[in-house]
ZAVEX-773843 format. One record per residue (C-alpha): x, y, z; residue in three letters. Coordinates in steps of 0.05 Angstrom, whole numbers, padded with zeros to 5 digits, always signed. Layout:
N
XYZala/...
***
This chain:
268
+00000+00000+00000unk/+00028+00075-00023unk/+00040+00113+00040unk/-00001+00179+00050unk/+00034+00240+00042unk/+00014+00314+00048unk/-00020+00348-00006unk/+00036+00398-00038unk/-00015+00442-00060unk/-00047+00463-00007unk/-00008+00519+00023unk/-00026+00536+00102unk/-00045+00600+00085unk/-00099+00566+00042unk/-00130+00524+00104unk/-00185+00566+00140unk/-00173+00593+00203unk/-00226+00596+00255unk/-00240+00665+00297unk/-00217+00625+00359unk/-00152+00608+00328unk/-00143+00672+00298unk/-00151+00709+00364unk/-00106+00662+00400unk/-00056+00682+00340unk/-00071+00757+00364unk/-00065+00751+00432unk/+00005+00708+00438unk/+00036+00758+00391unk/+00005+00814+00441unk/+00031+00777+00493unk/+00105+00767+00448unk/+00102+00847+00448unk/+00088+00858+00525unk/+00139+00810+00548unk/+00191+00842+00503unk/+00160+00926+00528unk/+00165+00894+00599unk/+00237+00860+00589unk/+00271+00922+00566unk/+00255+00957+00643unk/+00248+01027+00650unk/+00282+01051+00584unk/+00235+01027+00537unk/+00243+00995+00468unk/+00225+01035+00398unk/+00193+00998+00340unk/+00240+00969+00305unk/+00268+00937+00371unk/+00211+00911+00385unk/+00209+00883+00308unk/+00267+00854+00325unk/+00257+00821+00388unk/+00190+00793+00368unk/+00195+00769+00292unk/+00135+00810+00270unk/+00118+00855+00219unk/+00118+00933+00238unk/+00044+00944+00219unk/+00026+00889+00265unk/+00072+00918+00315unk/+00040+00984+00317unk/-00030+00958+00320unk/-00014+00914+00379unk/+00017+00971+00413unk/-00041+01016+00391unk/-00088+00967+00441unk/-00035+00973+00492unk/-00029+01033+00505unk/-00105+01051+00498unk/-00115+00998+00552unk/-00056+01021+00594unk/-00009+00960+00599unk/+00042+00992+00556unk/+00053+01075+00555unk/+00094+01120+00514unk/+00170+01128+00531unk/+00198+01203+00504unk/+00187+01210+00425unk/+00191+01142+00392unk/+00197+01089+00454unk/+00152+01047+00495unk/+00154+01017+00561unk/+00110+00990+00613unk/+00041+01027+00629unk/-00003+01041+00692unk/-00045+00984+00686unk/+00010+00939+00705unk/+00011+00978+00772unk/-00040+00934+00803unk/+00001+00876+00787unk/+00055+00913+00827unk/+00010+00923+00885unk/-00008+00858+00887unk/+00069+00845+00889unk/+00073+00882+00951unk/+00089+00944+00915unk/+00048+00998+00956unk/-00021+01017+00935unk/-00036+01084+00909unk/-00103+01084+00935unk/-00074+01082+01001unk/-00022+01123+00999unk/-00057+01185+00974unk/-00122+01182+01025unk/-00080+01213+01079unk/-00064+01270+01026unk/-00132+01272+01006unk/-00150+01273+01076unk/-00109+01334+01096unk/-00125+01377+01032unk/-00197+01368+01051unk/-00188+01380+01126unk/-00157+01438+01103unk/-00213+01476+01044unk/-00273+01442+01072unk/-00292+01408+00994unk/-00280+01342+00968unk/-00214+01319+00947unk/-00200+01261+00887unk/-00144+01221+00872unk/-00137+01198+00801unk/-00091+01154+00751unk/-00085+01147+00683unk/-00108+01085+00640unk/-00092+01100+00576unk/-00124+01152+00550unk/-00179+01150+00611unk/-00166+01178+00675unk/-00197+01140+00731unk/-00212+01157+00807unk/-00183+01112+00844unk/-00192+01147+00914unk/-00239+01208+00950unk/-00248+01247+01008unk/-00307+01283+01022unk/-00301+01346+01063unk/-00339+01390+01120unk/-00374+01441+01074unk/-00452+01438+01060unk/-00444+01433+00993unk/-00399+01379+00964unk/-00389+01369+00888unk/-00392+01296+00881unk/-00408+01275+00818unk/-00335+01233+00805unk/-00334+01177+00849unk/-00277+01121+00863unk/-00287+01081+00796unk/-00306+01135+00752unk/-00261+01138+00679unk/-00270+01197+00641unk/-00222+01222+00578unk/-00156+01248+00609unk/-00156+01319+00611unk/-00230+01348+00621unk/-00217+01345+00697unk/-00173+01387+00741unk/-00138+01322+00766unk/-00138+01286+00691unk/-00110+01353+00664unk/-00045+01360+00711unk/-00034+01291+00703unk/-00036+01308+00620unk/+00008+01361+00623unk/+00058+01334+00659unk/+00068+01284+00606unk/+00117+01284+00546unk/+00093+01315+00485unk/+00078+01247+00448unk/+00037+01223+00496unk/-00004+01285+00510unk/-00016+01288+00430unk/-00041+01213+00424unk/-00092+01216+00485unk/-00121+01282+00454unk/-00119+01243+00387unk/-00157+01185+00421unk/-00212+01228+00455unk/-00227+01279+00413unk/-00292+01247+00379unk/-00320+01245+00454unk/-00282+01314+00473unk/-00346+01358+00458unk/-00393+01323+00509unk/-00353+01356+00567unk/-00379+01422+00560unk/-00356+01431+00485unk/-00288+01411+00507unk/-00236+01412+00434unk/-00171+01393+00424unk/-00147+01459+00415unk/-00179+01486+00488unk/-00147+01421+00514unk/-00083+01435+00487unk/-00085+01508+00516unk/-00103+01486+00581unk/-00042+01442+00578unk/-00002+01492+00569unk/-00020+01532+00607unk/-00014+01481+00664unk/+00054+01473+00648unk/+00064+01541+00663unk/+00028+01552+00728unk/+00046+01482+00756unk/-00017+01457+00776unk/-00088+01451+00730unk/-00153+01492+00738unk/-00210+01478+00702unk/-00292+01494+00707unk/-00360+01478+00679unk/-00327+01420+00636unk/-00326+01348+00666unk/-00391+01380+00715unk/-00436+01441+00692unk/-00423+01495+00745unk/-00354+01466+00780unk/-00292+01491+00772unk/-00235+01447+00794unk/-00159+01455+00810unk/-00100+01389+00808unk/-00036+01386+00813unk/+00005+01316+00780unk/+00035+01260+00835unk/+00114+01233+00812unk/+00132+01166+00833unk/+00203+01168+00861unk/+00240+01174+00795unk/+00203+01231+00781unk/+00150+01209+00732unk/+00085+01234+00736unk/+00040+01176+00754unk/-00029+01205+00792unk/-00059+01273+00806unk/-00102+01302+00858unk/-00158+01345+00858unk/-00208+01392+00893unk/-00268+01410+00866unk/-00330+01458+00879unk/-00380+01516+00860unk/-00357+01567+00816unk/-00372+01613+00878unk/-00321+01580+00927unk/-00269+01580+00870unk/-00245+01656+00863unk/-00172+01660+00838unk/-00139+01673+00904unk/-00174+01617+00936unk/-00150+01566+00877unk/-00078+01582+00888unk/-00086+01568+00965unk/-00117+01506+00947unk/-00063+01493+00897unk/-00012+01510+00952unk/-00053+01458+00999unk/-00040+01400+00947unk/+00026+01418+00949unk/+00045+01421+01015unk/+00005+01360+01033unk/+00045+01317+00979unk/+00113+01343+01009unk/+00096+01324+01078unk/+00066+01261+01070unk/+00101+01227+01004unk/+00175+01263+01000unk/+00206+01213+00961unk/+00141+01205+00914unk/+00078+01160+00906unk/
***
C-alpha cells in the first residue's frame, strides 16, 4: 500500500482559520510584544526593537501597541519608545508594591481638612483617567459627581488635566488624538482648548479647570511623581464656581502641594 503523504498544493495559508484560532494568534503575539516592552525595564524599546525582538511585521507591531497603550499595559516612553504602562501597577501592588489608593487618602484627607470640599485622587489608563480614591469634606455643599471608579477622557478634569500636562509631548498628543470624537460632550471641550489648558498648566504648575467634566464646577489638580520623578497620579479639589475665586484656587493649589511634600517626599 502507497504511504499517504501531504498534499503539496495546499499551502497553510490556504486552510481556513477559525476566529478562535485567529484570536489566539492575536493575543500570543500581544503577549510576544508585552513581554519584550516589559523585558527592556524602564528605558523602553522603539519599534523596530521591538520588530526585532519579536519576529513581526511593523504594521502588526504598531497595532498591537495601539491596544496597549489605549488599555494602559504599555505607555509611551519620550518620542519614539515604549515601556510598561499604569495598568501593570495593580500587578505591582499585588506584588507588595504599595497601593496608590492608600497612599494618597491621607493626602486627600489633609487637603480636605484643610478647604472644607472634596478631594480626588486619580490615575491614568490610557487615554482615561480613573478615580481611584476620594475624600469628602466638611462644607454643606460637596461636588460629588466623580466617584472612586469613575473613567473619564484624560484631561476634562482638574486632576486628569495635571496629570496630562505633565506628560511628554507624544503622549499628550495621542490621548487628545484618542478622545477627541468624545471631547465635545464635556462642555464643548476641543482639542485645541485642551491643548491650551495644557499649556497653560505647564506654566502655572498645577491645573484649573470649570464647567467642563460637571456644569457649574470649577476644579484645580496638581500631577503626583513616583520616586524617579514620573508623573503617575494627580489630585484634585473640586467645587461651585462661587467658592473658586482665583486667590482661593492658588491656596488650594498650595494645599496640594504642601500636603504631597509632607506626606510622600520621596514620591507615590
Amino acid at each position: 500500500m502507497p504511504s499517504r503523504s501531504t498534499n503539496q498544493n495546499v499551502r497553510p495559508a490556504d486552510i481556513p482559520v477559525s476566529a478562535d484560532d485567529a484570536g489566539s494568534r492575536t493575543l500570543r503575539r500581544g503577549l510576544q510584544v508585552l513581554d519584550a516592552v516589559l523585558a527592556a525595564g524602564r528605558e523602553g524599546l522603539r519599534v523596530a526593537d521591538l520588530c526585532r525582538a519579536t519576529g513581526l511585521e511593523r504594521a502588526t507591531v504598531y497595532r498591537l501597541l495601539s491596544t496597549l497603550v489605549d488599555s494602559g499595559y504599555v505607555a509611551h516612553r519620550g518620542r519614539f519608545g515604549y515601556a510598561a504602562g499604569h495598568r501593570l501597577a495593580a500587578t505591582a501592588a499585588s506584588a507588595g508594591q504599595p497601593n496608590m489608593a492608600v497612599r494618597l487618602q491621607p493626602v486627600l484627607e489633609r487637603v480636605s481638612a484643610g478647604c472644607a470640599d472634596a478631594a480626588f485622587a486619580i490615575v491614568r489608563e490610557g487615554a482615561a483617567s480613573h478615580c481611584i480614591a476620594r475624600h469628602v469634606g466638611t462644607h454643606p455643599v460637596q461636588i460629588l459627581v466623580i466617584q472612586v471608579g469613575t473613567r473619564q477622557p484624560l484631561g476634562v478634569g482638574a486632576a486628569g488635566l495635571a496629570l496630562l500636562a505633565a506628560l511628554p509631548d507624544a503622549e499628550v498628543q495621542a490621548a487628545m488624538a484618542a478622545n477627541a470624537p468624545v471631547l465635545e460632550q464635556y462642555g464643548g471641550m476641543t482639542p485645541e482648548r485642551m491643548a491650551l489648558l495644557v499649556k497653560a498648566t505647564r506654566q502655572r504648575g498645577w491645573s484649573v479647570i470649570g464647567n467642563h467634566a460637571t456644569r457649574g464646577v470649577l476644579a484645580v489638580g496638581m500631577a503626583v511623581r513616583n520616586a524617579e520623578g514620573e508623573p503617575v497620579a494627580a489630585v484634585s479639589v473640586a467645587s461651585t464656581l462661587e467658592r473658586m475665586p482665583g486667590e482661593r484656587q492658588k491656596l488650594i493649589a498650595r494645599s496640594i502641594g504642601e500636603a504631597l511634600a509632607a506626606l510622600l517626599p520621596r514620591g507615590i
